[in-house]
N, C-alpha and C positions, 0 to 999 in steps of 0.2 A: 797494502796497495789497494786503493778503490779502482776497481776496472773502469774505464774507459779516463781516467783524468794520467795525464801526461806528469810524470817527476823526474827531473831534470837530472840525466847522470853525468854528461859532462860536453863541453865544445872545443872545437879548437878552431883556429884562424892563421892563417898562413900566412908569416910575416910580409910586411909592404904588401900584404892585398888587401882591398873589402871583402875579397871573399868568406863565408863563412860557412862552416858543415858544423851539423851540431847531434849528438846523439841523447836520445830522451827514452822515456821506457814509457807505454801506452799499455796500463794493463799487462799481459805476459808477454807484450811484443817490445822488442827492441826496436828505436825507430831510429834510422841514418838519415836525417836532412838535407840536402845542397840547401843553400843561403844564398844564393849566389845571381840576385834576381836580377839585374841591372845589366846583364851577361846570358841573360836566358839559362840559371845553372850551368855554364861552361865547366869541364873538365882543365885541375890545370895538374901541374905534377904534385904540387906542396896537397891538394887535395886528396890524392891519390894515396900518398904518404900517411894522411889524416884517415882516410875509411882504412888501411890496412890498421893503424892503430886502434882506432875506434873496434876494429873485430877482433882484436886484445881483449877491450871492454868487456866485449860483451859474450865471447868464450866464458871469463868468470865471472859472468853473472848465473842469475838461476832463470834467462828469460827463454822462453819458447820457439820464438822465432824471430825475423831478424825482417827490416819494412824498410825498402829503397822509395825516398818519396821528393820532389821536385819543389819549392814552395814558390808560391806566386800564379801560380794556377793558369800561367803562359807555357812554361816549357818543365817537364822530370828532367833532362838535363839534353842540350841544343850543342852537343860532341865537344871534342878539344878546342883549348885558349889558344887559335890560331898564330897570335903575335906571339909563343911560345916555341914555335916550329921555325923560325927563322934562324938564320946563320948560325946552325948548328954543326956539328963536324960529324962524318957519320958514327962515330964511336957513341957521340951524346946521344943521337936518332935513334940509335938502334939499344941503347939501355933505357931509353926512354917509353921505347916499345913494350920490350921486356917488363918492363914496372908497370905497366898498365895492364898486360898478358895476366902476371901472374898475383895482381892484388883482386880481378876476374875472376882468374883459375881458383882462388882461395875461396872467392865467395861462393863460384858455382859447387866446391866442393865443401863447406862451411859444415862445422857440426849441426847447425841450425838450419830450418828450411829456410827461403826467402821470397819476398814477394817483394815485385816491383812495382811501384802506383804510379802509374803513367797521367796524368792529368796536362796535356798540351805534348809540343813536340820534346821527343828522344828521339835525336839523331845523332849521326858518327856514334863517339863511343860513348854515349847516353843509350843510345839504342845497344850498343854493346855490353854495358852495364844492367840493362833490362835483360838481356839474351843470358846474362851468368847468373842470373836468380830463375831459382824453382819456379816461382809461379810469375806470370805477368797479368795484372787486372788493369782496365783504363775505361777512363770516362771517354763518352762522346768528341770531347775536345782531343784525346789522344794520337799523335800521329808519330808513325816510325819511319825510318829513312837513312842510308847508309850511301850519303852521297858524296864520299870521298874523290868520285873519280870524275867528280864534275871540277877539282880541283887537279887533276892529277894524280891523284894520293892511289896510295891500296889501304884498306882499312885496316890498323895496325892492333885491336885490341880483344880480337879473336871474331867479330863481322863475317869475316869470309870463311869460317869454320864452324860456327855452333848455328849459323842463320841456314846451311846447305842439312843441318843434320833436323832443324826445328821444323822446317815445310818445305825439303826437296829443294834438290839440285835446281831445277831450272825455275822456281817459283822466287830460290835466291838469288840466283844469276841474273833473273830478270831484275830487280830490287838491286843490284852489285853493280849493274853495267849499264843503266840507266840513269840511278842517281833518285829515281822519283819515291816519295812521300808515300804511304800505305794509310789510310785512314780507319777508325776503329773501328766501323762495320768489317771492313775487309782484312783488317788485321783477326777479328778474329774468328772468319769465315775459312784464313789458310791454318791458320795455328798457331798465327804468332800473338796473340792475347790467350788467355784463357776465362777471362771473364771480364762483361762490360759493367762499369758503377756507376750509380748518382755522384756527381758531382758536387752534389753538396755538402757534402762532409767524405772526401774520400778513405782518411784514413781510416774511418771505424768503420767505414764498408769492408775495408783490408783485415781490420783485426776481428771483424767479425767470421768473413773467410779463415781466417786461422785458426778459430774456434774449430772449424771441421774437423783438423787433423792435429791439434795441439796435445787433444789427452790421449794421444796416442805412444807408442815408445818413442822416445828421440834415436836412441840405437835402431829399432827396425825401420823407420820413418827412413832413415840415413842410409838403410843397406838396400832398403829397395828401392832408394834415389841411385846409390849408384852402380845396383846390378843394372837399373835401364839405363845409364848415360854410357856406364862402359861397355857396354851390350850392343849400342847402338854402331860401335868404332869400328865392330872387329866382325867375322862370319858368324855366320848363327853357330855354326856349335859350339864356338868358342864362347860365344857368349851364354850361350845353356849350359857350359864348364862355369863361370862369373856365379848365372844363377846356382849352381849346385852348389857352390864355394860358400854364399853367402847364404840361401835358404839351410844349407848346416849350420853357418856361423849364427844365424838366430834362433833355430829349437835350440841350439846348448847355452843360448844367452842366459838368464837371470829371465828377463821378461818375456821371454820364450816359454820357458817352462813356466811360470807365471800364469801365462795366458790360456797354456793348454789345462794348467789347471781349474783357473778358473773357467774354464767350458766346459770341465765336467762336474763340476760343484754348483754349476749356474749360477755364477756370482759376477759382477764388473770386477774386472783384472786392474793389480792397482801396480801400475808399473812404476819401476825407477831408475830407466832409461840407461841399463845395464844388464 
């Protein structure tokens, strides 16, 4: 593998659509495409279906981390395929929801960190799909927005729950019940970016970020992802219970012990993410 050239692991395409999602590897990052430009990367369900398989892919692969990216350099993905929501029965609504919930729920909790490359707008559950990855970076062009309820809608793909936990109840509520657009200065002045890129080649700005925390454990990487998310749900001491739970479960890891050795030998700890 030559680092920064892309080798094609596999795509799919959702019958009777143009749409297309394609997964590729950049270097140690796995990369999830929308294709889907004609559409502003809309969300549709057979898509949905496609990234849960593609994070099959890329579980048994040996890559690092895992890169949400929008192509066309207009929108990372402009919410759900609206003519999808029609004349549906609520049984269909409501699994529909569900499958969207928990292919989210998988990524925010994914063996692998993620980073979302915002380059244009993420809204509805584009911007939901940004909210269930670790990291979010965006260019200048970036803009978020979760304006379901200028339709009516509640936002169905986790919106009204991980955006109140990322920058505060009323910073989300305003953002929820307004409907308006957050641009990338201000996206990442509340907390919902965590880092602004050149636009001219976003992805290697992303894989380059990833280089920070890649030669890291993947196992400790993982436990301290989710002593803070589940930490953040519950009372602090419950959550200082999470932290004792897992700060044990990594001294007795493999790269735990590892690590403490090598700091006292003075050596780089060569971890193996176990």
């Amino acid at each position: 593998m030559i680092w920064g050239y892309p080798v094609h692991i596999n795509s799919m395409r959702t019958k009777g659509s143009s749409m297309a999602i394609e997964l590729t590897r950049l270097g140690e990052c796995a990369v999830i495409t929308i294709q889907r430009k004609e559409a502003l990367n809309a969300l549709n369900y057979g898509m949905l279906r496609s990234i849960n398989q593609m994070l099959d892919d890329v579980q048994a692969s040996d890559a690092r981390c895992l890169i949400f990216y929008g192509a066309g350099g207009k929108a990372f993905c402009a919410g759900a395929d609206i003519s999808e929501l029609l004349d549906r029965t609520v049984p269909e609504e409501y699994a529909g929801t569900r499958l969207g919930q928990s292919v989210f729920s998988r990524i925010e909790s994914f063996m692998l960190p993620s980073i979302a490359v915002v380059d244009g707008y993420a809204l509805g559950g584009g911007c939901e799909l940004a909210l269930a990855c670790t990291f979010r970076l965006g260019t200048a062009n970036a803009r978020f927005g979760l304006p379901e309820v200028k339709l009516g809608l509640v936002p169905g793909y986790g919106g009204t729950q991980r955006l109140p936990r990322l920058i505060g109840v009323g910073a989300a509520l305003e953002m929820l019940m307004t409907g308006r657009f957050v641009a990338a200065e201000e996206a990442l002045r509340i907390g919902l970016l965590h880092k602004l890129i050149d636009a001219d080649d976003p992805l290697q700005h992303a894989v380059a970020f990833a280089r920070t925390f890649n030669h890291h454990s993947l196992l400790t990487l993982r436990l301290v992802r989710d002593a803070a998310l589940r930490g953040t749900a519950v009372p602090l001491h419950e959550g200082l219970s999470i932290e004792a739970d897992l700060s044990t479960v990594s001294m007795r890891s493999e790269d735990g012990q590892e690590g403490i050795q090598a700091f006292l030998a003075k050596r780089t700890p060569q971890f193996r993410d176990r």
